[in-house]
C-alpha positions as CSV (number, residue, x, y, z in Angstrom):
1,X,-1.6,6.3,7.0
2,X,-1.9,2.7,8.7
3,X,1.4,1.8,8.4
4,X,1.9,-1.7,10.7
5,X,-1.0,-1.1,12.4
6,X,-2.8,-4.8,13.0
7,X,-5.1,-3.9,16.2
8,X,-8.4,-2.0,15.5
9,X,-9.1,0.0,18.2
10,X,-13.2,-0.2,17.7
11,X,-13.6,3.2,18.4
12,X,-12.6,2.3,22.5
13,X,-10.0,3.1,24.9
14,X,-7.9,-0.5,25.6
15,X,-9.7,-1.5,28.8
16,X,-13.0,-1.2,26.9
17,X,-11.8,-3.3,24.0
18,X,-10.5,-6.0,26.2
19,X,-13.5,-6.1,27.9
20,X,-15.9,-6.1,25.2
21,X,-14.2,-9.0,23.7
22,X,-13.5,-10.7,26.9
23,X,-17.7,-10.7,27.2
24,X,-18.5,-11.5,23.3
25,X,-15.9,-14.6,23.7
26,X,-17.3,-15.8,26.3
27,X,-21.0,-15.0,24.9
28,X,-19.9,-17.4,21.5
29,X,-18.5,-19.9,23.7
30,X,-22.0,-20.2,25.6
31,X,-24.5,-20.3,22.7
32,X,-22.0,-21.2,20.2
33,X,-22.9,-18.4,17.6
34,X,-24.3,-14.7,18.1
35,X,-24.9,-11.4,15.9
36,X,-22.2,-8.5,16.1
37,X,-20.7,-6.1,13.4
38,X,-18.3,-7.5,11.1
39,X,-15.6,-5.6,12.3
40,X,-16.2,-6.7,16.1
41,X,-17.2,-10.0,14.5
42,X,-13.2,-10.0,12.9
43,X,-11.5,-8.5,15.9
44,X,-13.5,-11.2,17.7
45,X,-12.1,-14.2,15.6
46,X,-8.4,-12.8,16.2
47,X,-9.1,-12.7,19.9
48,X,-10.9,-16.4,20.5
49,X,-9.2,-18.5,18.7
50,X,-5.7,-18.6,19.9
51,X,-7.8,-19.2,23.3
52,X,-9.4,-22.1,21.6
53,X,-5.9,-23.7,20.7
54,X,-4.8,-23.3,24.6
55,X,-8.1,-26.1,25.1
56,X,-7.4,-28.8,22.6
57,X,-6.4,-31.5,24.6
58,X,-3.1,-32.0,22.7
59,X,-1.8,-28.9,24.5
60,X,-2.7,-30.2,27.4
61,X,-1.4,-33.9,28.1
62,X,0.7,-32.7,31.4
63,X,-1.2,-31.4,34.3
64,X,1.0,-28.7,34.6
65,X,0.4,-27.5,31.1
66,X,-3.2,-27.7,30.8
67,X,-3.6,-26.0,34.2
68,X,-0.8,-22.7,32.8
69,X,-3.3,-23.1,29.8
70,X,-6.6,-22.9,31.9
71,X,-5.5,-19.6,33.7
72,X,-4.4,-17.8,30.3
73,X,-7.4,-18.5,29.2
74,X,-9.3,-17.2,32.8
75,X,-6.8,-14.5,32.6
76,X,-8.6,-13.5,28.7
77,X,-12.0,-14.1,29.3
78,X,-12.7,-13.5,33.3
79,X,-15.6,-15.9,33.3
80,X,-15.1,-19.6,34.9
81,X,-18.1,-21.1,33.6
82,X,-17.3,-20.3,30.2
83,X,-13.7,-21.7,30.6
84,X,-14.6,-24.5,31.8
85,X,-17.4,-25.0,28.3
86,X,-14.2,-24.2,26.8
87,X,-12.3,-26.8,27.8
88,X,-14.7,-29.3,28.0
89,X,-17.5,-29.5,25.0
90,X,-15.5,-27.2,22.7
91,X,-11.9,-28.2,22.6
92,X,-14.1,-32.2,22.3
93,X,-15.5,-31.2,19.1
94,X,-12.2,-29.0,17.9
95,X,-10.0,-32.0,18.9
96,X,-9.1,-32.9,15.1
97,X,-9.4,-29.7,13.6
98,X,-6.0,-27.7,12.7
99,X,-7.2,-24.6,12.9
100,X,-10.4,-22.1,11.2
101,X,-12.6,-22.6,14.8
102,X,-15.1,-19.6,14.0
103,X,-16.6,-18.7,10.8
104,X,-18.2,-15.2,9.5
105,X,-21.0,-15.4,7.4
106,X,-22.6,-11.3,6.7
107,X,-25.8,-10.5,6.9
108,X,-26.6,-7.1,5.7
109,X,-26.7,-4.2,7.0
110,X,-28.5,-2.9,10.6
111,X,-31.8,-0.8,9.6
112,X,-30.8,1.9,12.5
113,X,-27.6,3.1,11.6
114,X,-26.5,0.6,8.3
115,X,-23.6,-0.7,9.8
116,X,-22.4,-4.4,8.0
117,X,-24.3,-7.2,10.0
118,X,-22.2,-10.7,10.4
119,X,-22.9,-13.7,12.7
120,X,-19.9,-15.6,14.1
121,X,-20.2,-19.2,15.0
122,X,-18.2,-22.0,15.7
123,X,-17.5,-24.3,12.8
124,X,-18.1,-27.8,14.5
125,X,-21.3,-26.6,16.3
126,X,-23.4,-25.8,13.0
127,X,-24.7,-29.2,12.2
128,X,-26.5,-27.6,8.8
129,X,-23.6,-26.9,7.0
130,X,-21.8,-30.4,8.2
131,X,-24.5,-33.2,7.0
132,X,-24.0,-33.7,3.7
133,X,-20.1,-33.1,3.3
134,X,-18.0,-36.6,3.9
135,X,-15.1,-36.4,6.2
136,X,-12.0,-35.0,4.2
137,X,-8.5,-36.6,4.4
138,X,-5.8,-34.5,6.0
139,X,-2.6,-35.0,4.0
140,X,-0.2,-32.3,3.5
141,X,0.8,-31.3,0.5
142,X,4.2,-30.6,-1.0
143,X,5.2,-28.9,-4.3
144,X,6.8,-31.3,-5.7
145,X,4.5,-33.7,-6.6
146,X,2.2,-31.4,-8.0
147,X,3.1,-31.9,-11.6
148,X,0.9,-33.8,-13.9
149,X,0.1,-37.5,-13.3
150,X,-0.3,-39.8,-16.3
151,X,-2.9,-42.1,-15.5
152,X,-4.2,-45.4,-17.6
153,X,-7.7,-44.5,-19.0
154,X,-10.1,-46.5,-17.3
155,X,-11.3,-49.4,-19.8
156,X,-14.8,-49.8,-19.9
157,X,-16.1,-51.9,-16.8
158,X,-18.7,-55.1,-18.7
159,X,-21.3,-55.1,-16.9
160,X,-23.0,-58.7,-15.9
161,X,-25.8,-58.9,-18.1
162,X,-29.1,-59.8,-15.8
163,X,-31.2,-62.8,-16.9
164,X,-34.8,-62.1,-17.6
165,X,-37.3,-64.2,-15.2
166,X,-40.2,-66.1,-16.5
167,X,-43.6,-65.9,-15.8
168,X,-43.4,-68.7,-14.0
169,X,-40.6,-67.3,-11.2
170,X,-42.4,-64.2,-11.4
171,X,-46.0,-66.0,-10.0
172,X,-43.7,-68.2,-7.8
173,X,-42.1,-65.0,-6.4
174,X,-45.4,-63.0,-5.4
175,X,-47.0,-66.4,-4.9
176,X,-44.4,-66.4,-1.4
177,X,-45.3,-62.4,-0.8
């Protein structure tokens, strides 16, 4: 039984895990989405975005804080260059979102061994799924004004009626054209 257990172990000794997911991190981080298993893909999501939380800006408004953050972070992924993306493109784009940074989307299954396919990718930096979706408003919510709103019906709206031009305004109008 499975009893409490919340880490998967991958099929690798701890130094191997940490590693792997040190270099995928830092691999999403750099070109913002890549190709993994699903379950790598999940343990991946658990590990990165706590990271991504240390880079907002709002955790970091005192020097000393955003520096403690910045070697946390160095301390997880062992790669400067991608700390530093970290904290400076990604935690821009994340700045207003509350949480949800990576999303999994499955893609099959690999024709070598079948194993579940999924790609990973930051939310903000997929500008496909973002264009045609207006900005929502946060508000939170609370349970007690949940119950049903009586609202007026909505009387019909007259609409202006639109006078009909004469010939004459019509051959005055391309006339100008």
């Amino acid at each position: 039984m499975r009893h409490g257990k919340k880490v998967n172990h991958l099929g690798r000794k701890a130094a191997h895990r940490k590693a792997m997911l040190a270099n995928m991190a830092c691999s999403l981080i750099e070109h913002k989405r890549i190709n993994t298993t699903v379950a790598k893909a999940k343990a991946l999501k658990q590990f990165v975005e706590p990271l991504i939380t240390k880079s907002k800006a709002e955790n970091n408004k005192t020097a000393e804080k955003g520096t403690h953050n910045r070697r946390i972070v160095f301390k997880n992924l062992r790669d400067k260059y991608a700390v530093t993306e970290l904290f400076s493109v990604v935690s821009e784009k994340v700045a207003d979102r509350p949480g949800g940074y990576t999303r999994i989307i499955k893609l099959g299954n690999r024709l070598g061994d079948n194993a579940d396919m999924a790609m990973i990718e930051l939310v903000d930096f997929n500008e496909l799924y973002n264009v045609g979706k207006p900005k929502k408003k946060s508000t939170r919510r609370s349970r007690r004004g949940s119950g049903a709103k009586t609202e007026a019906p909505v009387a019909a709206v007259a609409e202006p009626k639109v006078e009909a031009q004469t010939d004459a305004e019509v051959k005055a109008d391309d006339s100008e054209e």
